[in-house]
N, C-alpha and C positions, 0 to 999 in steps of 0.2 A: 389563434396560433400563426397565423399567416405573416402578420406587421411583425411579430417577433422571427419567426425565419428569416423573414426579409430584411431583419436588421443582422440577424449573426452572416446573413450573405453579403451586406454591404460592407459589415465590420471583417469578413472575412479574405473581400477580394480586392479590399484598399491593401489590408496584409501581402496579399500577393502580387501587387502591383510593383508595394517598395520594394518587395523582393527581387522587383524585375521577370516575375513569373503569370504564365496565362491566368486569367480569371477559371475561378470555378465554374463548373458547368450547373445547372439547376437541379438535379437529381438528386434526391439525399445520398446515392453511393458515391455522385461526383465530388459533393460536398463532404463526404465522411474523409473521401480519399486525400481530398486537395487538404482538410485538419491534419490527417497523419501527417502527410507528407512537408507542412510547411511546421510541427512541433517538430519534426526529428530532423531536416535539412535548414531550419529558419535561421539560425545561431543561437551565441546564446544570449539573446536579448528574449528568446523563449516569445514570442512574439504572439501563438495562439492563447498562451494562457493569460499573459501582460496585457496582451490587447485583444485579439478578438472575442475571449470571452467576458474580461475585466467589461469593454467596454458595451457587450451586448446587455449584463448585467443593468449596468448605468444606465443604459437608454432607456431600459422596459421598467427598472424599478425607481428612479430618480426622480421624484415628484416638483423636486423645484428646480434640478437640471434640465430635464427632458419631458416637461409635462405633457405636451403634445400625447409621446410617443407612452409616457404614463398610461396618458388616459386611455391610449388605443390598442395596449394591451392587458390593461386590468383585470378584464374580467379572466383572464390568462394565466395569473401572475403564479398559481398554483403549479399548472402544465409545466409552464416555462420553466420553472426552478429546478421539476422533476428531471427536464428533459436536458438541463444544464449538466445535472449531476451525472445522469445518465451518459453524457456525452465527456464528462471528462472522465468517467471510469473507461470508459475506452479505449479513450484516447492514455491516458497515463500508462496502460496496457501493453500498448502497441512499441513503448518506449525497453522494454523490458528485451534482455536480451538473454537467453538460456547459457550462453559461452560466456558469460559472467558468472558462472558456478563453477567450481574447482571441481575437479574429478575424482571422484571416489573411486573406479571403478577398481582401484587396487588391495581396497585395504574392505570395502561397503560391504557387508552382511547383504543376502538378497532380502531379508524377512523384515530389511529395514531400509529399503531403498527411496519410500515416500515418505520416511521420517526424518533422514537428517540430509542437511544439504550445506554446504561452506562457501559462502560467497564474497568477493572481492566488493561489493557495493561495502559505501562507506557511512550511511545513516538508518537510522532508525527504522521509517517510510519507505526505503528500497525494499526492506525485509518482507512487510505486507504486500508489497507490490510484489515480487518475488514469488511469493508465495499463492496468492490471488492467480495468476499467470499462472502456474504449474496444475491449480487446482480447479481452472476454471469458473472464476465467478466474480464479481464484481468489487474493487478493494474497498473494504471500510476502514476508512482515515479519520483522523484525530488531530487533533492541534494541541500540547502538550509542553507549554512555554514557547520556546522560539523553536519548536522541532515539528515537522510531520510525523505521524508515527501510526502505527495501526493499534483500532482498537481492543483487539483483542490479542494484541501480541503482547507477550509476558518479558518485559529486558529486564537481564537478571545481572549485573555487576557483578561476575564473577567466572572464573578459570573453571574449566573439571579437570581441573589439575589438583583442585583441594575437593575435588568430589569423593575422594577415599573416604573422607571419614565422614561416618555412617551419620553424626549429628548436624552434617551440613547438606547430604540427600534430603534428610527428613525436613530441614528448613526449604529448599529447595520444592520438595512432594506438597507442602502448607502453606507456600505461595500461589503453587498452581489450584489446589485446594480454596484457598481463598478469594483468585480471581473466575472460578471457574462457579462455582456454589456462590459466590459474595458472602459469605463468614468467616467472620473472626476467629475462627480457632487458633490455638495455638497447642493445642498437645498433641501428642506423638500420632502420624494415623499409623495403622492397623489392619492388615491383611485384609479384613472385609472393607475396609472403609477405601485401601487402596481400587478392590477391585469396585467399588460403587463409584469411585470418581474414574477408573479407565471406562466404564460402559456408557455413565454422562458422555464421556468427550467422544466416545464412538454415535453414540445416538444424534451427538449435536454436528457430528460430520456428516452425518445421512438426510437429516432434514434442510433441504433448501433456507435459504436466509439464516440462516444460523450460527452463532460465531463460531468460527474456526480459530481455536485455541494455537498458539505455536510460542514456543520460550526461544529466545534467543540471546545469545552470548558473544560477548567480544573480546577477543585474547589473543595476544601473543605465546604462541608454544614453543618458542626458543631451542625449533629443533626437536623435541622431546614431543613424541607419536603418541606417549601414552594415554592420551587423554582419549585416542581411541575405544581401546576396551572400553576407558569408563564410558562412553558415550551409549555404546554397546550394554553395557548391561546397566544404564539408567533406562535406556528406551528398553529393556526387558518388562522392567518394573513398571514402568507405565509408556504404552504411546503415545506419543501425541509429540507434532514434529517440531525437531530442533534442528534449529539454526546459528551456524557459526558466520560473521560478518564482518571486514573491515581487515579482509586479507591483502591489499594491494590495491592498485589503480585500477577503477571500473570500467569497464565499455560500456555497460547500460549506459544508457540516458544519453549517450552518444559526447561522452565524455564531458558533459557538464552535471554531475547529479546533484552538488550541491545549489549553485545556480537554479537548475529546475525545483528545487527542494522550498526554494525560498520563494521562487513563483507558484509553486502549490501552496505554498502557507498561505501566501498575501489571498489569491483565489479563493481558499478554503474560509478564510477570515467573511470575505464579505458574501461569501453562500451565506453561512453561520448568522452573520449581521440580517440578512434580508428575512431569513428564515424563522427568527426568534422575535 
């Protein structure tokens, strides 16, 4: 592990040179510090994930690029990956900004305060992110055409503005049903079957690694509050938290999240590539 540190420290403090900023000091809190600080102040050319990880990737894994450095991390290349990953859930963390959720405090039930959240982020990926942050734990990301997105986040094309009627809850309850179980039902669930799929999603919140289920929507309410209630008495029926997104201009990500979005994909791309 050593030739690999020491290359995310060279790829790291040529970054901070162009920046016109001191080099990192050698301590992994120096070096944790000096990532945060040059993803969220670098611009957005997004410069830790474009280059100092793109290119530590390439040194350690590039057999006809970098063979040298191939060869003198190989027996590594397991650590290394882990420690990639590990180091960009972190760091993508760190980006996330609580004052980018809209305030409920006016209208929020308290019995539903870690279930529904409305945030001004404007993709997919923020949602997971978003929610990884509140809940403390590490985001599981996905690449799902040209979008980042989380893998266990359910995006559902539609308003609860048509959630009144009762035969579009029930498609709604049989989605979550089918990503949560992986089956194909489609008939109606059914009081016990509702409460067999809330106790899964509460058990699958209490075990460590485990997906954390969250449905999220994206709408315009033209003024019209009502979708409150219905929010309210969907999350009666079953918990598990929902997310409203793409209220307005974001501050996460320090105002580039799509930019960042698209340097998480390309990143996410070549983990994906090394790792298969």
């Amino acid at each position: 592990m050593a030739e690999a540190k020491k290359i995310l420290h060279e790829e790291l403090n040529s970054v901070l040179e162009a920046l016109g900023w001191q080099k990192a000091g050698d301590t992994p809190a120096q070096v944790a510090d000096a990532l945060v600080n040059a993803l969220q102040e670098g611009g957005a050319d997004v410069p830790v994930l474009n280059k100092v990880l793109q290119r530590t990737l390439s040194r350690c894994f590039d057999r006809v690029g970098h063979p040298e450095e191939y060869r003198m991390t190989q027996n590594d290349h397991e650590v290394v990956l882990a420690q990639i990953k590990r180091i960009l859930g972190y760091l993508v963390l760190s980006l996330v900004d609580e004052r980018d959720a809209r305030d409920l405090s006016s209208w929020l039930h308290d019995d539903i305060t870690d279930f529904y959240f409305e945030l001004r982020t404007e993709t997919q990926g923020s949602v997971e992110l978003f929610l990884s942050y509140k809940q403390q734990r590490r985001p599981r990301l996905a690449i799902k055409g040209r979008h980042v997105v989380g893998k266990h986040v359910i995006y559902v094309d539609s308003s609860p503005l048509s959630w009144d009627r009762e035969e579009r809850v029930n498609e709604l309850l049989l989605t979550i049903w089918q990503a949560v179980f992986q089956e194909d039902r489609q008939d109606v669930l059914h009081d016990v079957d509702l409460e067999e799929l809330q106790e899964e999603l509460r058990n699958l919140r209490e075990i460590d690694e485990e997906p954390n289920y969250c449905l999220a929507v994206q709408f315009d309410d033209n003024g019209n509050d009502f979708y409150q209630d219905l929010c309210q008495q969907f999350l009666d029926r079953l918990e598990i938290p929902l997310i409203r997104f793409g209220l307005g201009k974001s501050q996460s990500f320090h105002g580039r999240e799509i930019r960042f979005m698209s340097a998480l994909r390309l990143l996410l791309q070549k983990i994906d590539e090394i790792d298969t």
